[in-house]
mmCIF file as Biopython writes it, N, C-alpha, C and O atoms, coordinates in Angstrom:
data_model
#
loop_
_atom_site.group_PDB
_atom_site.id
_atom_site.type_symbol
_atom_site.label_atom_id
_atom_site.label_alt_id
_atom_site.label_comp_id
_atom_site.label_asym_id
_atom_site.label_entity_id
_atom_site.label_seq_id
_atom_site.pdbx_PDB_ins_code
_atom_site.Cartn_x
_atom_site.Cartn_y
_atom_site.Cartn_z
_atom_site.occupancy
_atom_site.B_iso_or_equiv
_atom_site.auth_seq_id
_atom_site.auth_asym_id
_atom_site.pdbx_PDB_model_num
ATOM 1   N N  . UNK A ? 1  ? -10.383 54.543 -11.840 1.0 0.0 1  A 1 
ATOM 2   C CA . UNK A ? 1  ? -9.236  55.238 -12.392 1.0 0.0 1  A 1 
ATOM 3   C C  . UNK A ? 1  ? -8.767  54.565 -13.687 1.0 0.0 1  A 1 
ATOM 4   O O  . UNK A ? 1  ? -8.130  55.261 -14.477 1.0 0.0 1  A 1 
ATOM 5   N N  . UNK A ? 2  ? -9.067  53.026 -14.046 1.0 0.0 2  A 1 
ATOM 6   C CA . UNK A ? 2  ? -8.463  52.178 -15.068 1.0 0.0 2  A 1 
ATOM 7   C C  . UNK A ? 2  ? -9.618  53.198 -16.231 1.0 0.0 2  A 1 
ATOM 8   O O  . UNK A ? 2  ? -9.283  53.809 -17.246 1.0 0.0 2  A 1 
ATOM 9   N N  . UNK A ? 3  ? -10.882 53.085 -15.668 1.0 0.0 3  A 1 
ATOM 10  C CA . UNK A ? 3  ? -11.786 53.358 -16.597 1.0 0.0 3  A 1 
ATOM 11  C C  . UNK A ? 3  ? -10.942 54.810 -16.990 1.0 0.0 3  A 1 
ATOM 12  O O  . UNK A ? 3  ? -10.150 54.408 -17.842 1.0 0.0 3  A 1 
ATOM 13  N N  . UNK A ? 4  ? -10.798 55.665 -16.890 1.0 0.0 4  A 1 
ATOM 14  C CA . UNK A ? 4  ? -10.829 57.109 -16.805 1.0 0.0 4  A 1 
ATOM 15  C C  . UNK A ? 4  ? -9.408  57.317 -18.070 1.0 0.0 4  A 1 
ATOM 16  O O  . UNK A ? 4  ? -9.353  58.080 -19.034 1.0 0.0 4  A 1 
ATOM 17  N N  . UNK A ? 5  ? -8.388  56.299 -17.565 1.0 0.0 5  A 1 
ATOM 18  C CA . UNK A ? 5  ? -7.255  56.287 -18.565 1.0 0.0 5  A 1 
ATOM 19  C C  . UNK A ? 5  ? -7.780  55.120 -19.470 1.0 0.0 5  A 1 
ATOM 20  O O  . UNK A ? 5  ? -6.840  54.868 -20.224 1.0 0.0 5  A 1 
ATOM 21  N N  . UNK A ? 6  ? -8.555  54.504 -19.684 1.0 0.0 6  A 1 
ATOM 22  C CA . UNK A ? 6  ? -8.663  53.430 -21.004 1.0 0.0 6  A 1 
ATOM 23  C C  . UNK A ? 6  ? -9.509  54.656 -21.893 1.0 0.0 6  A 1 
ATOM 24  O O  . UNK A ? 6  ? -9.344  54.535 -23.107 1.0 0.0 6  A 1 
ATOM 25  N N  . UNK A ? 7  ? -10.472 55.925 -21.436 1.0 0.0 7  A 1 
ATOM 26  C CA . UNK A ? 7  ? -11.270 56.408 -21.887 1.0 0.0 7  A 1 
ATOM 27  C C  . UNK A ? 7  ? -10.519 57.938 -22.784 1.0 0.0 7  A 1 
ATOM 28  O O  . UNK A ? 7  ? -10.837 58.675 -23.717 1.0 0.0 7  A 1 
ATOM 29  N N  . UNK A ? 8  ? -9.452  57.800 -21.869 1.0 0.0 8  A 1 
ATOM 30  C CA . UNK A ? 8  ? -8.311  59.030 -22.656 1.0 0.0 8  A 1 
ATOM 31  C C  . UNK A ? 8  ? -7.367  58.367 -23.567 1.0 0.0 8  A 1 
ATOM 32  O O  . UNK A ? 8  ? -6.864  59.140 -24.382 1.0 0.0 8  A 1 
ATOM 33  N N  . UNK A ? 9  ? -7.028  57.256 -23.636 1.0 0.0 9  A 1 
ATOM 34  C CA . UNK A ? 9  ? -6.053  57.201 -24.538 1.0 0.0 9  A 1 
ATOM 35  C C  . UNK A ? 9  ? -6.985  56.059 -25.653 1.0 0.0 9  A 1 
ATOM 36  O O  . UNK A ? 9  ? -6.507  55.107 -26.270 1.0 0.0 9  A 1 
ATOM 37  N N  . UNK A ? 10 ? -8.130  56.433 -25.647 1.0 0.0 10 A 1 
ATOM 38  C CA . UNK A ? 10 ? -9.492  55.913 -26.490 1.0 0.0 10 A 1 
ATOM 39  C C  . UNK A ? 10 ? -9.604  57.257 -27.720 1.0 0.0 10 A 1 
ATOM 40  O O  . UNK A ? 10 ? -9.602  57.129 -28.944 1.0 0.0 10 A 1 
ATOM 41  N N  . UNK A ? 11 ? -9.717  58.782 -26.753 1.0 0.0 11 A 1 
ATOM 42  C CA . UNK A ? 11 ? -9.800  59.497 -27.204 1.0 0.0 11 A 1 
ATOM 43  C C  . UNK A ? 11 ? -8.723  60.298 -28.020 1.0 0.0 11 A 1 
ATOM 44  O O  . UNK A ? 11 ? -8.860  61.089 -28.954 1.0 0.0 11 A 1 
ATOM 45  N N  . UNK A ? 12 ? -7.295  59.707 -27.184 1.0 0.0 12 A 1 
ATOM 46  C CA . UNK A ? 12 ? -5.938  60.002 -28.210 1.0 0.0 12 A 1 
ATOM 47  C C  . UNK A ? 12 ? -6.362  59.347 -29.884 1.0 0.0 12 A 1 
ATOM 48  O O  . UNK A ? 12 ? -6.269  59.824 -31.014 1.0 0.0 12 A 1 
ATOM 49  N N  . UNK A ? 13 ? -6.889  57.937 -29.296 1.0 0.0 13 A 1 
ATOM 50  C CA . UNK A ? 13 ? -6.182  56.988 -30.682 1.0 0.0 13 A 1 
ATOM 51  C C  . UNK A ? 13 ? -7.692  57.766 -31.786 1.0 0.0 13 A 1 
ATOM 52  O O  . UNK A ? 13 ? -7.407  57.645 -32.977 1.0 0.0 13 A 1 
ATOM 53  N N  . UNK A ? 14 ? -8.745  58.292 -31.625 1.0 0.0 14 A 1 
ATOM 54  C CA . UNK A ? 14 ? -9.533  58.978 -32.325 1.0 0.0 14 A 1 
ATOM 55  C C  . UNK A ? 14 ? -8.770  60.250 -32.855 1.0 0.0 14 A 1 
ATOM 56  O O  . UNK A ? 14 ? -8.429  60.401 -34.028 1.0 0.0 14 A 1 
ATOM 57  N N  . UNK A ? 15 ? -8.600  60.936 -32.070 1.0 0.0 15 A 1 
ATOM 58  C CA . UNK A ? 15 ? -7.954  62.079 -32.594 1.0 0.0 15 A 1 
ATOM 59  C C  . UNK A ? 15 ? -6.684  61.592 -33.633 1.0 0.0 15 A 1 
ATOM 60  O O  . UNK A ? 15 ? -6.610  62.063 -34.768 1.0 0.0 15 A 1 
ATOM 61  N N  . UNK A ? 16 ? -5.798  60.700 -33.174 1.0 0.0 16 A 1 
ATOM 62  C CA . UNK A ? 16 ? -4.742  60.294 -33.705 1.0 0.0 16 A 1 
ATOM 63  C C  . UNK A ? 16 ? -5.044  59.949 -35.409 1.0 0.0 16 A 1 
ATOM 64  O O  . UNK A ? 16 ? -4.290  60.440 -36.248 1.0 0.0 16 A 1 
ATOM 65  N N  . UNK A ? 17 ? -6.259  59.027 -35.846 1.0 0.0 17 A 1 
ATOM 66  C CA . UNK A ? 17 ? -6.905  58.449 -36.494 1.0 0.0 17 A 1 
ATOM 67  C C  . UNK A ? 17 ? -7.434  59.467 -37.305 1.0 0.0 17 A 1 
ATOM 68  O O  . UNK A ? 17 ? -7.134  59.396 -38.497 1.0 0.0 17 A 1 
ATOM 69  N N  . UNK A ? 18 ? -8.043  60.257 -36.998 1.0 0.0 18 A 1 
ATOM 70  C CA . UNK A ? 18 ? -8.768  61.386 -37.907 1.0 0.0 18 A 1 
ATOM 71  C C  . UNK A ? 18 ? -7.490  62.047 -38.176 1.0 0.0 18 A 1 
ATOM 72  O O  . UNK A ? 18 ? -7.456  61.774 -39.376 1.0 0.0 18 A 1 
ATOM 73  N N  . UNK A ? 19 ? -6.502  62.653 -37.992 1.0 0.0 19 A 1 
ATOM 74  C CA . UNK A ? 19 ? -5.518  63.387 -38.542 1.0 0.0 19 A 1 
ATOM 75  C C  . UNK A ? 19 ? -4.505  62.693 -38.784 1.0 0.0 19 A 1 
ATOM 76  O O  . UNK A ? 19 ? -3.388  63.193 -38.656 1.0 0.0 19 A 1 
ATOM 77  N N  . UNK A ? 20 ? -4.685  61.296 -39.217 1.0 0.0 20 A 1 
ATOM 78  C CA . UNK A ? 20 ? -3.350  60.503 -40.257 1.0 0.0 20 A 1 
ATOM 79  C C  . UNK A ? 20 ? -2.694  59.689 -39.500 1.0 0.0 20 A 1 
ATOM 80  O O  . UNK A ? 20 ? -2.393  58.620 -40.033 1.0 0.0 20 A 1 
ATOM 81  N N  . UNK A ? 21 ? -2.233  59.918 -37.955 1.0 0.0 21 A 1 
ATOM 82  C CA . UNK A ? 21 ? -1.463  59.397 -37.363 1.0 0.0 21 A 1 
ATOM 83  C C  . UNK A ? 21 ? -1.892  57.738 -36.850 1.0 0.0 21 A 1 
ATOM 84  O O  . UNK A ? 21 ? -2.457  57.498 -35.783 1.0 0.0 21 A 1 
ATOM 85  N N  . UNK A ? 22 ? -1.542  56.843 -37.719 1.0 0.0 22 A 1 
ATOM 86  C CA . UNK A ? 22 ? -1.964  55.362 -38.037 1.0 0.0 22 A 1 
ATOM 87  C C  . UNK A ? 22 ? -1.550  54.838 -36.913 1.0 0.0 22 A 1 
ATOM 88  O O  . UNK A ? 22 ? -2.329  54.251 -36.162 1.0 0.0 22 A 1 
ATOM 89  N N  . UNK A ? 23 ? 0.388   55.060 -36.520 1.0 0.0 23 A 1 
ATOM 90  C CA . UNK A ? 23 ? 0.442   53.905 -36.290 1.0 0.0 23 A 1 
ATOM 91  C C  . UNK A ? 23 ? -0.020  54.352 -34.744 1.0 0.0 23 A 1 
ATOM 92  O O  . UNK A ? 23 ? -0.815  53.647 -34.122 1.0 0.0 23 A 1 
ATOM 93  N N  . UNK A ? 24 ? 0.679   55.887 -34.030 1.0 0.0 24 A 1 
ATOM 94  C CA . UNK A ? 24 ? -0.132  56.203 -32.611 1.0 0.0 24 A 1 
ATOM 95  C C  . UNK A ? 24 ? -1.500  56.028 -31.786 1.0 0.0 24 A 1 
ATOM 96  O O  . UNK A ? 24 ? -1.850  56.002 -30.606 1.0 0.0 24 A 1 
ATOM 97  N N  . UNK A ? 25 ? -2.258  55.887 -33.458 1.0 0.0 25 A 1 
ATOM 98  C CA . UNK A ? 25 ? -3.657  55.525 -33.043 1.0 0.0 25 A 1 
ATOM 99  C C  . UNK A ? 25 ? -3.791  54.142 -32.564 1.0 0.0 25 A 1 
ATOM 100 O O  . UNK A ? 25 ? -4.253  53.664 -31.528 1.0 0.0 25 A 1 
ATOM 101 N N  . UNK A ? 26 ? -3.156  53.547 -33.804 1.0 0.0 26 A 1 
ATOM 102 C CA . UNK A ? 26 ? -3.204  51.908 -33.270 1.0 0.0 26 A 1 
ATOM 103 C C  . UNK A ? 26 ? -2.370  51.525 -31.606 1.0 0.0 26 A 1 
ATOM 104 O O  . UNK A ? 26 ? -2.881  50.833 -30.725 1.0 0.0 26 A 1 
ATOM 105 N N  . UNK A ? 27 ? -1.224  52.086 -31.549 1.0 0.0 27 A 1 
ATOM 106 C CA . UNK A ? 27 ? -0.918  51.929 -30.079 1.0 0.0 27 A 1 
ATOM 107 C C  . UNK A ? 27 ? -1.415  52.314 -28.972 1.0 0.0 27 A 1 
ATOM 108 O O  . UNK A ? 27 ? -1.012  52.000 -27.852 1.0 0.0 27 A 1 
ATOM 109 N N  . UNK A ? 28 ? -2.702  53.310 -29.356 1.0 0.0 28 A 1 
ATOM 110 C CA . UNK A ? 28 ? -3.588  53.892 -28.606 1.0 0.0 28 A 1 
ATOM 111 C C  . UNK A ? 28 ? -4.575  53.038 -28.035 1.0 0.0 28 A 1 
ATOM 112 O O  . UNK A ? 28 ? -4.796  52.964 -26.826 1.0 0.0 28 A 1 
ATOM 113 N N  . UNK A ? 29 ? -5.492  52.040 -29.411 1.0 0.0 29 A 1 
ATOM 114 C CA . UNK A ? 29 ? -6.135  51.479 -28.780 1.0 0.0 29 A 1 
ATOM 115 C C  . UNK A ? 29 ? -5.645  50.435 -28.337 1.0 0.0 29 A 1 
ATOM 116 O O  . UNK A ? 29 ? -6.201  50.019 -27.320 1.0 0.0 29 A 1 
ATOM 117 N N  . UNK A ? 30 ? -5.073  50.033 -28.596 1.0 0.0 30 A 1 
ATOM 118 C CA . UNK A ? 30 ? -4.176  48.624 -27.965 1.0 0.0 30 A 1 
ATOM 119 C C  . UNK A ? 30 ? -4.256  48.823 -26.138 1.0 0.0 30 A 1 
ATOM 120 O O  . UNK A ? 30 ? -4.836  48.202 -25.247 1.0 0.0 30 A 1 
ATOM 121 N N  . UNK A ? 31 ? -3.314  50.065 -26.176 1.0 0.0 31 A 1 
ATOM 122 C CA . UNK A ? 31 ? -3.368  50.440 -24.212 1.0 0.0 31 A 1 
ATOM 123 C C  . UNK A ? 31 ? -4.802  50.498 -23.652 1.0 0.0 31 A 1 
ATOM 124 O O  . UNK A ? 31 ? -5.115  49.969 -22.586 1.0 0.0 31 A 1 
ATOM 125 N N  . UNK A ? 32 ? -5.902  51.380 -24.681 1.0 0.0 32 A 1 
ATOM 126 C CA . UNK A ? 32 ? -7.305  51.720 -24.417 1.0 0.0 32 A 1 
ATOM 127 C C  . UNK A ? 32 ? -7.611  50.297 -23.915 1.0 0.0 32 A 1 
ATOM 128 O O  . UNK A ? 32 ? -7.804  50.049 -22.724 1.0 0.0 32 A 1 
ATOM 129 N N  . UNK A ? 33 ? -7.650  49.166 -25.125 1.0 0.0 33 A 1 
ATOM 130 C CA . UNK A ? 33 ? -8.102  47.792 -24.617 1.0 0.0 33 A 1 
ATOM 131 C C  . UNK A ? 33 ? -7.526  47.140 -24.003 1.0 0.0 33 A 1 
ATOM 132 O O  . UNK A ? 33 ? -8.162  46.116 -23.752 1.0 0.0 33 A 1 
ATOM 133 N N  . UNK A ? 34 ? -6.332  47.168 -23.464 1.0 0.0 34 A 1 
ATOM 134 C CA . UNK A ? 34 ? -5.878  46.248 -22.201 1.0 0.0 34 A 1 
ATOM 135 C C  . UNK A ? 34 ? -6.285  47.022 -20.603 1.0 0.0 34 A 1 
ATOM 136 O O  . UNK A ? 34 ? -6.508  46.344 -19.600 1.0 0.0 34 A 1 
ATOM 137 N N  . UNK A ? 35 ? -6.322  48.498 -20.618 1.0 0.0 35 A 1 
ATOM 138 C CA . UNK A ? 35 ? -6.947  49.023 -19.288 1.0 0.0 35 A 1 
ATOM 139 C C  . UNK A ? 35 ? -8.024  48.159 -19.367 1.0 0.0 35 A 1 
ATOM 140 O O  . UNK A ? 35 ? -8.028  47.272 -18.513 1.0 0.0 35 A 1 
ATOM 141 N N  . UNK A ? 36 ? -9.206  48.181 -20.390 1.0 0.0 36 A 1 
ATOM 142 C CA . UNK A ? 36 ? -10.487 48.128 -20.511 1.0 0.0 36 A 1 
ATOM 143 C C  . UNK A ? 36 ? -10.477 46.721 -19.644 1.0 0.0 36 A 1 
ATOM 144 O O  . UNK A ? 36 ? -11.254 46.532 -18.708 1.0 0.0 36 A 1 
ATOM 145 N N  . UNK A ? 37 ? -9.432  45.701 -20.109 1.0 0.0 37 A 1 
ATOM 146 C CA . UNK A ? 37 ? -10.104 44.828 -20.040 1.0 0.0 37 A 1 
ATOM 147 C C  . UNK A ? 37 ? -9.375  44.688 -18.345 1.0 0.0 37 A 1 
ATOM 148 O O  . UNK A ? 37 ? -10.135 44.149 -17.540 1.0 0.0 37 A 1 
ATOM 149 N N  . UNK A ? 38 ? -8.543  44.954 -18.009 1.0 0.0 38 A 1 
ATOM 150 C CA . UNK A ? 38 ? -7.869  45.373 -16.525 1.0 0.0 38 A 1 
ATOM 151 C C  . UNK A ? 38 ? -8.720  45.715 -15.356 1.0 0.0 38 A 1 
ATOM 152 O O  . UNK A ? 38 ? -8.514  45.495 -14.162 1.0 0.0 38 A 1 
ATOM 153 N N  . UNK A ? 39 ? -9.957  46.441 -16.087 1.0 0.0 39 A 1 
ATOM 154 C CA . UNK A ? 39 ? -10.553 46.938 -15.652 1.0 0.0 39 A 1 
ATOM 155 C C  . UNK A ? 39 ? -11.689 46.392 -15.321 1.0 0.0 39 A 1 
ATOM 156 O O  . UNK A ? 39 ? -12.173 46.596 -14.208 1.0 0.0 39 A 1 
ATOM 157 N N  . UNK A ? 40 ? -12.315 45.581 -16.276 1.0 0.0 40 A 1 
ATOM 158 C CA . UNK A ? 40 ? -13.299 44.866 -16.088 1.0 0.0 40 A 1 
ATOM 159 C C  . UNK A ? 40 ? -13.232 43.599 -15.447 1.0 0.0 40 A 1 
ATOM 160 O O  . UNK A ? 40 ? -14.260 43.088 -15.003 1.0 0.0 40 A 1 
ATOM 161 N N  . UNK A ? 41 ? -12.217 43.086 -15.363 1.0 0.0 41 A 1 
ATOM 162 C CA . UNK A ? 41 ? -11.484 41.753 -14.506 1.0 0.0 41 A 1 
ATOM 163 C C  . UNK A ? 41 ? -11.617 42.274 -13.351 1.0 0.0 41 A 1 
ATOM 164 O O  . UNK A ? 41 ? -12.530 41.787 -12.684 1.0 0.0 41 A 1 
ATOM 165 N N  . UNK A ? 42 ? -11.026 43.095 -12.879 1.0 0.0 42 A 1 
ATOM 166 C CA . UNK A ? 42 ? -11.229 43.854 -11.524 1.0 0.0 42 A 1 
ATOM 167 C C  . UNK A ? 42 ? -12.518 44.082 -10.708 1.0 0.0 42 A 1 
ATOM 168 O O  . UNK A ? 42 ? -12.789 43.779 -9.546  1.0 0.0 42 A 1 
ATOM 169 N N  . UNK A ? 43 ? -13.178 44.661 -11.593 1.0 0.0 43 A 1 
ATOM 170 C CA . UNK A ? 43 ? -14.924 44.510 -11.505 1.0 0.0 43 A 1 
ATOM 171 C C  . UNK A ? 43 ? -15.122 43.007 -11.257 1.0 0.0 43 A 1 
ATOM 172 O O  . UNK A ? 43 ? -15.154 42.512 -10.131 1.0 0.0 43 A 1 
ATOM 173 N N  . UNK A ? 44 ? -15.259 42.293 -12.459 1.0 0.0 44 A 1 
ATOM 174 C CA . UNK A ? 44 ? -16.086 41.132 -11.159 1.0 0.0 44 A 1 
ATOM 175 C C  . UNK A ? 44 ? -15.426 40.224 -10.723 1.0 0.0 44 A 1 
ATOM 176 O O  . UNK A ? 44 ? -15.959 39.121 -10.847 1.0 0.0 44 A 1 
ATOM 177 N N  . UNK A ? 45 ? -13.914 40.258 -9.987  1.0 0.0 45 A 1 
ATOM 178 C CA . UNK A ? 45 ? -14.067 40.086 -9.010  1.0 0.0 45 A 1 
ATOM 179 C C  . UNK A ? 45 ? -14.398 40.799 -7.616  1.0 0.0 45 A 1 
ATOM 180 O O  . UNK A ? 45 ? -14.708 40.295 -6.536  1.0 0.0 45 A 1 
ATOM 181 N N  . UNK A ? 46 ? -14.218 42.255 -8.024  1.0 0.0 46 A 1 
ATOM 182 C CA . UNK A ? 46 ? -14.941 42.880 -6.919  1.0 0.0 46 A 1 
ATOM 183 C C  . UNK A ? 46 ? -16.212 42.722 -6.651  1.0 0.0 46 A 1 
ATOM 184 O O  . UNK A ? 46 ? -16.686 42.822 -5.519  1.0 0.0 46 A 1 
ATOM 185 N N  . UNK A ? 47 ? -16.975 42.412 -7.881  1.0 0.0 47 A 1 
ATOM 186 C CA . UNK A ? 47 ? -18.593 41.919 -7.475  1.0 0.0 47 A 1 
ATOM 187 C C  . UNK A ? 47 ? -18.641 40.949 -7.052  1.0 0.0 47 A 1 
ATOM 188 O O  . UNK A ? 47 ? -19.578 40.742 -6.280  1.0 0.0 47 A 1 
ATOM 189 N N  . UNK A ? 48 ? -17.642 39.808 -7.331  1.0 0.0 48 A 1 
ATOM 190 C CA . UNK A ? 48 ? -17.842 38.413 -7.137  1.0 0.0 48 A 1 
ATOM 191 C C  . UNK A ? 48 ? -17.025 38.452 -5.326  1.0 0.0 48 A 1 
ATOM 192 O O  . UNK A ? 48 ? -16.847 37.424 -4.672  1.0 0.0 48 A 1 
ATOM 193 N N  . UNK A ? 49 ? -16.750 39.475 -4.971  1.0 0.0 49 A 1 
ATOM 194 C CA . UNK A ? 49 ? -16.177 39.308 -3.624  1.0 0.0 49 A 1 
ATOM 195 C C  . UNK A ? 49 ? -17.228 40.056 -2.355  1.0 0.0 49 A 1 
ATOM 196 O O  . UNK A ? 49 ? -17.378 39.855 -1.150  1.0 0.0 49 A 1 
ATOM 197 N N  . UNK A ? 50 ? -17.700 40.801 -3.148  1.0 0.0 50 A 1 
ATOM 198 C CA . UNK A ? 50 ? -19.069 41.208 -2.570  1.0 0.0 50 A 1 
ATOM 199 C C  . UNK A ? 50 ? -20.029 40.301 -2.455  1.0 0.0 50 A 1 
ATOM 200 O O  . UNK A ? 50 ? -20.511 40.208 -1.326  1.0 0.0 50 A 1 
ATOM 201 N N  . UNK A ? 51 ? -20.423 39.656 -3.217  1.0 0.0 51 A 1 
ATOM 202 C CA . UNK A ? 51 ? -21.855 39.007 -3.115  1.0 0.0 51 A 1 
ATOM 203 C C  . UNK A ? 51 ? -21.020 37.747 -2.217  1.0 0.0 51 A 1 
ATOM 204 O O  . UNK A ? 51 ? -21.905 37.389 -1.441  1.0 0.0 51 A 1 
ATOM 205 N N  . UNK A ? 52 ? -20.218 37.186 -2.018  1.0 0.0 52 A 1 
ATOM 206 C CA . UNK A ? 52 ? -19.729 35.767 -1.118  1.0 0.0 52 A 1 
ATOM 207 C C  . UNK A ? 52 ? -19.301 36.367 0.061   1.0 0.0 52 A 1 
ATOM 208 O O  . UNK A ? 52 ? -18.557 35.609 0.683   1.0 0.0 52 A 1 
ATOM 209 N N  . UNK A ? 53 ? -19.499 37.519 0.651   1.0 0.0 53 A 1 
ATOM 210 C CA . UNK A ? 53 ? -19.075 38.564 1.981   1.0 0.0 53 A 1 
ATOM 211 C C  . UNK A ? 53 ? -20.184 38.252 2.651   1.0 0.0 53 A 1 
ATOM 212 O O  . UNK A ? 53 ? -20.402 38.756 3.753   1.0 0.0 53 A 1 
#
């Protein structure tokens, strides 16, 4: 679900970006890259809790 909203408000800050809107875009990816990385922290420790199970 982190993935799914880092991947929409990825696609805001593009759209935002191509039609002028600087600074929305930039607050766009900002949220895009903190899910992302929310997201990927999550991942391994979920891998890392799997493989020591």
């Amino acid at each position: 679900m982190l993935l799914y909203w880092a991947l929409i408000f990825l696609v805001v800050a593009l759209i935002a970006g191509v039609l002028g809107f600087g600074g929305i875009a930039n607050v766009s990816v900002d949220i895009a890259r903190i899910l992302f990385f929310i997201f990927l922290v999550l991942f391994i420790i979920s891998i890392a809790m799997h493989l020591f199970r």
